[in-house]
VEXBAPA-715844 format. One record per residue: chain; x, y, z of N, C-alpha, C in turn; residue number from 0. Coordinates in steps of 0.2 Angstrom, whole numbers, plus 2048, in hexadecimal, padded with zeros to 3 digits. Layout:
! residues N
<pt "A", <X, Y, Z>, <X, Y, Z>, <X, Y, Z>, NUM>
...
//
This chain:
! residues 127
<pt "A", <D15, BAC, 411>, <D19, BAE, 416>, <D1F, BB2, 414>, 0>
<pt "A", <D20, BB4, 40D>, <D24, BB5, 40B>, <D2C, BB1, 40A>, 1>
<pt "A", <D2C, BAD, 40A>, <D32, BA7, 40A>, <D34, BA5, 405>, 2>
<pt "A", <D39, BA7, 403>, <D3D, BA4, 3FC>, <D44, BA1, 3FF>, 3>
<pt "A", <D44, B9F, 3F7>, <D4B, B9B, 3F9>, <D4F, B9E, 3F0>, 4>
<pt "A", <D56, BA0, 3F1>, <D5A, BA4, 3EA>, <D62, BA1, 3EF>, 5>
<pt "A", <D62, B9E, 3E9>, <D68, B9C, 3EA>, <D6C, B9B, 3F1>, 6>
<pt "A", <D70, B9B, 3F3>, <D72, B9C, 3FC>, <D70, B9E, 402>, 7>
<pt "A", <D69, BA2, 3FF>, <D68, BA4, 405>, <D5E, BA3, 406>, 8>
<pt "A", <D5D, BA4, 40B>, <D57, BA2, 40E>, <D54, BA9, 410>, 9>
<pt "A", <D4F, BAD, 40C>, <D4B, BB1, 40E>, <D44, BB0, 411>, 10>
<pt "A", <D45, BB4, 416>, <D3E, BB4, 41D>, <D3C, BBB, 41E>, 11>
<pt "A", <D39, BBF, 41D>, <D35, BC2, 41E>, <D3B, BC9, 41B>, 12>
<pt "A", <D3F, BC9, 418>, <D42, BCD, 415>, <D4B, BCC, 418>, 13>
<pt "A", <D4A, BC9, 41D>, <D51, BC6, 420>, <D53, BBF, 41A>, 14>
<pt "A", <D5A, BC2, 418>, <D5F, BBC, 416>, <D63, BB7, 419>, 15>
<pt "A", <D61, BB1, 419>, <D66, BAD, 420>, <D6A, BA9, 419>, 16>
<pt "A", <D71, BA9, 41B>, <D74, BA5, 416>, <D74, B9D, 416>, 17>
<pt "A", <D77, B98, 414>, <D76, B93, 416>, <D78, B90, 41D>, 18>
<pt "A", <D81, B94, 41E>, <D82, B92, 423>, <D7F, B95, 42A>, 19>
<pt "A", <D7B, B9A, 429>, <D77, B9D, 42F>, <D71, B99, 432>, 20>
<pt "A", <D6F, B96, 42A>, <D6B, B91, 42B>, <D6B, B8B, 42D>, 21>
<pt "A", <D70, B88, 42C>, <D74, B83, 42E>, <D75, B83, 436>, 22>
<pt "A", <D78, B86, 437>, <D7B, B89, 43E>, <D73, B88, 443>, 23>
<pt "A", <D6F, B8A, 442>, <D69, B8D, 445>, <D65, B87, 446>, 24>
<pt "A", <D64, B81, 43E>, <D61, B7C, 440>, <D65, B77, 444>, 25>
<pt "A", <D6D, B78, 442>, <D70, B73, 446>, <D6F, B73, 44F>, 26>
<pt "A", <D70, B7A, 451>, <D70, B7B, 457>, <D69, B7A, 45B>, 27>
<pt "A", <D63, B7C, 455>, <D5C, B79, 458>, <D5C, B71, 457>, 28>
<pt "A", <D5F, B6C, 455>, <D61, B67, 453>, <D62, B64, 45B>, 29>
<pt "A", <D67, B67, 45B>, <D6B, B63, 463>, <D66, B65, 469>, 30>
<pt "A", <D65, B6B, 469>, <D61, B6D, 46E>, <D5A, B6A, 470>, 31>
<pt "A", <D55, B68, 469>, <D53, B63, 46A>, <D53, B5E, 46B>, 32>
<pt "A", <D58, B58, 46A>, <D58, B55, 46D>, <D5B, B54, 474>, 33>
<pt "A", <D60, B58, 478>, <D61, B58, 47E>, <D5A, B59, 482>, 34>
<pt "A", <D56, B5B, 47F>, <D4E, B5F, 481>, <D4D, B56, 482>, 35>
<pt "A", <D4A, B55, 47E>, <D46, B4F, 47D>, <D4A, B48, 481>, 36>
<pt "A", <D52, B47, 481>, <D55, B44, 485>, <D56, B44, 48B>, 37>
<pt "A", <D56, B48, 48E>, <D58, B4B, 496>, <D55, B51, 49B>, 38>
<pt "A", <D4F, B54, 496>, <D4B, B5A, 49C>, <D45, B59, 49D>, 39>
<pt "A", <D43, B59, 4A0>, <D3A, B58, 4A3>, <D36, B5E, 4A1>, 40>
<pt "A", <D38, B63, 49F>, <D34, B68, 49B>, <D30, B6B, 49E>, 41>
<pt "A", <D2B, B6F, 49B>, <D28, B73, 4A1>, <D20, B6F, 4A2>, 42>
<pt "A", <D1F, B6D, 4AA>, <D1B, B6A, 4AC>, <D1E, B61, 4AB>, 43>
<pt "A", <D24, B61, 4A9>, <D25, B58, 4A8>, <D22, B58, 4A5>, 44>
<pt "A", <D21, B59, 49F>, <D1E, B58, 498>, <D23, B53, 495>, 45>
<pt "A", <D29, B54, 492>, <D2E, B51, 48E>, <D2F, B4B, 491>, 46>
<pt "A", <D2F, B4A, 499>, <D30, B44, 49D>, <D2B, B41, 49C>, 47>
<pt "A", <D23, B43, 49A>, <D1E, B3F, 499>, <D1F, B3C, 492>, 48>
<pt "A", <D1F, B41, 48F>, <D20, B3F, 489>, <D27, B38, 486>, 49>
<pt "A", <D2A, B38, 48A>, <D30, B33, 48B>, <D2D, B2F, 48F>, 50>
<pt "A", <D28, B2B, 491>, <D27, B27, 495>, <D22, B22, 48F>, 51>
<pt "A", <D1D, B27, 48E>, <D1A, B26, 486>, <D1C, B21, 483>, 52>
<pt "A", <D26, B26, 482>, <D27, B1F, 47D>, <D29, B1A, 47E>, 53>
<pt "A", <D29, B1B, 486>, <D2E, B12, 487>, <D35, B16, 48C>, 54>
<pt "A", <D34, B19, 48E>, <D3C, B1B, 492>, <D38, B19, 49A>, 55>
<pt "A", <D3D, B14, 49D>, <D3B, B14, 4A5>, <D40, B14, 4A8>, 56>
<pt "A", <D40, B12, 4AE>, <D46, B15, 4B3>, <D47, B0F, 4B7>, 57>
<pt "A", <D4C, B0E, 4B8>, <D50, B08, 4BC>, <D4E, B08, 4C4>, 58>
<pt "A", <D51, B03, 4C9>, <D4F, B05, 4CE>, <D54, B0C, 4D2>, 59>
<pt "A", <D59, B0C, 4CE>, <D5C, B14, 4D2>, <D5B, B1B, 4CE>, 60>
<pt "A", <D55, B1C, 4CB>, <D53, B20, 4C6>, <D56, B21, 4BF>, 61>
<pt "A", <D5C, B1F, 4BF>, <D5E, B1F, 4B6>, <D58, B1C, 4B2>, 62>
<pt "A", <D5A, B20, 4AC>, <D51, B1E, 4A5>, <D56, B1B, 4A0>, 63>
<pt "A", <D54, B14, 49E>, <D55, B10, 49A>, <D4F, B11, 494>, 64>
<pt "A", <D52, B10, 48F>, <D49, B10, 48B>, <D48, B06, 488>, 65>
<pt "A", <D40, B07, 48A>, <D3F, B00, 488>, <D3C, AFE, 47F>, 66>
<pt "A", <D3F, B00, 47C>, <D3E, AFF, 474>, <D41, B05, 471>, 67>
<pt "A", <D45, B03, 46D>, <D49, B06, 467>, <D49, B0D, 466>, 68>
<pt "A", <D40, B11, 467>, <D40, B17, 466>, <D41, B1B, 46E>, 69>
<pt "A", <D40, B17, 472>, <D43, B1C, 47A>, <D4A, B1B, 47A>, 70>
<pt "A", <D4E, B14, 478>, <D55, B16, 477>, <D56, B1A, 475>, 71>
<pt "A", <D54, B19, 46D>, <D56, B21, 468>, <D56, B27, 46C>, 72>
<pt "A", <D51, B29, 46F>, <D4F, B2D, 472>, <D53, B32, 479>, 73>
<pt "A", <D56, B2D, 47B>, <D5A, B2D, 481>, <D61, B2E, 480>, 74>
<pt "A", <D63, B2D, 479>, <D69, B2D, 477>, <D69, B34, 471>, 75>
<pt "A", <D6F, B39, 474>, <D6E, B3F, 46F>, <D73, B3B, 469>, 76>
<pt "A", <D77, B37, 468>, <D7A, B38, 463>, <D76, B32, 45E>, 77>
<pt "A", <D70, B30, 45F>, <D6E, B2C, 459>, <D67, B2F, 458>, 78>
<pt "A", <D65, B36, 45F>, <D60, B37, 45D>, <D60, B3F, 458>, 79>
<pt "A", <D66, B40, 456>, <D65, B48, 454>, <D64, B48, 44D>, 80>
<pt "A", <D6A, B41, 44A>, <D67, B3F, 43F>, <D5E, B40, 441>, 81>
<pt "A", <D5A, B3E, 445>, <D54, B3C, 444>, <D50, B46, 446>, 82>
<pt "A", <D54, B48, 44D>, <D50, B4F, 44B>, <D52, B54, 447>, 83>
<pt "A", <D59, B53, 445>, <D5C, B58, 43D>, <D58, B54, 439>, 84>
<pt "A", <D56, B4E, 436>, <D4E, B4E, 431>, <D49, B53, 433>, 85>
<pt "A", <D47, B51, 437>, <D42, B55, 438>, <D42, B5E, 438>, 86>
<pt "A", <D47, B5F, 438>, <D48, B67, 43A>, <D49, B69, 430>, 87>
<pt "A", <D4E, B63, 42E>, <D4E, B64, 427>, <D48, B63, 422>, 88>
<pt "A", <D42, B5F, 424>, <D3C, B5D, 421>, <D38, B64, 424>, 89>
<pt "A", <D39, B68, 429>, <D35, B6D, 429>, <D38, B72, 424>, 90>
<pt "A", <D3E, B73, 422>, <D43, B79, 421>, <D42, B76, 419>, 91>
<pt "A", <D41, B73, 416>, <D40, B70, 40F>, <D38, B74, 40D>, 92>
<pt "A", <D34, B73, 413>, <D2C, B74, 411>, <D2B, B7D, 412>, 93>
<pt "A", <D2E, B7D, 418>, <D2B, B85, 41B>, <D32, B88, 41F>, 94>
<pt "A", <D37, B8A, 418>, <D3E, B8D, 41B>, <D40, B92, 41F>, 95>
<pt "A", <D3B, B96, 41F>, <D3A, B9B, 425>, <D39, B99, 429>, 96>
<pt "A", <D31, B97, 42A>, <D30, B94, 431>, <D32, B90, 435>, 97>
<pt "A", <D36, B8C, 431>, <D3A, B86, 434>, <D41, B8B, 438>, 98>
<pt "A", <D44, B8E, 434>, <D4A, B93, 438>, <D46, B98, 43F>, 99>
<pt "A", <D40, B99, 43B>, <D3F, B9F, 442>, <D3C, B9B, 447>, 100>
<pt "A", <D39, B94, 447>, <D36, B8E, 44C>, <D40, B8D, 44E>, 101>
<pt "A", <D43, B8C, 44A>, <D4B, B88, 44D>, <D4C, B90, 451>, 102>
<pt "A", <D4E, B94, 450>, <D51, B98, 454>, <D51, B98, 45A>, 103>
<pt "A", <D4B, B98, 45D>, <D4C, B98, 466>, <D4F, B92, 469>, 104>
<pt "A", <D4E, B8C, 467>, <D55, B85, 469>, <D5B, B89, 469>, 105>
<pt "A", <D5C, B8C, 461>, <D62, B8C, 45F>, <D67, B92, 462>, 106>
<pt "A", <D63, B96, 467>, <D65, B9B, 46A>, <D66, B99, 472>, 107>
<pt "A", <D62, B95, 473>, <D61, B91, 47B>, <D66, B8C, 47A>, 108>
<pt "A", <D69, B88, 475>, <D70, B85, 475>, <D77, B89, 475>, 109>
<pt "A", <D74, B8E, 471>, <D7D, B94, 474>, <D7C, B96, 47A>, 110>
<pt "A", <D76, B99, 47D>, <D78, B99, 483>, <D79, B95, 489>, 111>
<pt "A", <D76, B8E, 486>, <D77, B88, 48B>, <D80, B86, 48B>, 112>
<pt "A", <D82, B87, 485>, <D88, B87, 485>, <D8E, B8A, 487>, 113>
<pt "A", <D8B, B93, 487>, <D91, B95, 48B>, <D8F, B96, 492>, 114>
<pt "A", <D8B, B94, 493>, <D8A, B94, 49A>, <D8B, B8C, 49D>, 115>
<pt "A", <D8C, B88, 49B>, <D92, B80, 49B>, <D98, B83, 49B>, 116>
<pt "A", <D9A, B85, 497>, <DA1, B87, 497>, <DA2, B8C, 49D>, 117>
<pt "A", <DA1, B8F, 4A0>, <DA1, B94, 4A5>, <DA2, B9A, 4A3>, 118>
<pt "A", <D9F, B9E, 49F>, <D9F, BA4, 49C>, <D99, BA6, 4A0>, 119>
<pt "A", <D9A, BAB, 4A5>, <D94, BAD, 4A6>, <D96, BB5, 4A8>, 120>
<pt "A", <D90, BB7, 4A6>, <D8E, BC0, 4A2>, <D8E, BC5, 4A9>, 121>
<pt "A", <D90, BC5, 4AE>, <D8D, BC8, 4B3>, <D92, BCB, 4B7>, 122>
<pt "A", <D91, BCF, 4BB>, <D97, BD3, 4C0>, <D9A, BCE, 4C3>, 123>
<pt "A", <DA1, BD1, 4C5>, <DA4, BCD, 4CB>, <DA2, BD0, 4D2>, 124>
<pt "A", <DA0, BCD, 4D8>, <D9F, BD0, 4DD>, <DA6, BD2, 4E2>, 125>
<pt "A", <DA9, BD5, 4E3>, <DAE, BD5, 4E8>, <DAE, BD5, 4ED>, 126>
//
């Protein structure tokens, strides 16, 4: 696929991403997937099925508990994201490219989730 790796930098398809761009990219698909996997129903309630799978159930006022170790994890972004930065870094070790250009849409749908949290938003004022 043409991928190399030379000191600092990570070449994809003629594009040089340095470390930190790299860094940046998988981090950001890092969070964003796990927010995915903790808190959205995804398209068709997929991710919500998929969280049941592993043991997440819901109480009698609908909060989701997870019932074994891995739906806790699960359900918790700050113990679940050492486990999805593995995996983003076990892809980025094997297929460094692919791994950043698969990370990219997360990592770009967490900036925009972001400043659109913060209330920055891009559009006219109506008067």
């Amino acid at each position: 696929m043409g991928v190399a790796r030379s000191g600092a930098f990570c070449v994809w398809k003629g594009k040089r991403l340095n470390d930190f761009t790299t860094l940046l990219i998988l981090g950001l698909a890092t969070w964003r997937v796990a927010v995915m996997a903790a808190e959205e129903d995804g398209p068709f309630g997929l991710l919500e099925r998929i969280r049941v799978l592993l043991g997440v159930r819901f109480d009698e006022v609908g909060d989701e508990y997870g019932k074994n170790e891995v739906a806790r994890n699960l359900l918790c972004i700050w113990c679940s994201t050492p486990w999805w930065g593995l995996l983003w870094t076990a892809f980025w070790l094997v297929r460094p490219g692919a791994a950043v250009a698969c990370a990219l849409p997360f990592a770009l749908s967490a900036v925009a989730l972001t400043l659109h949290g913060r209330g920055i938003r891009f559009r006219k004022k109506v008067l």
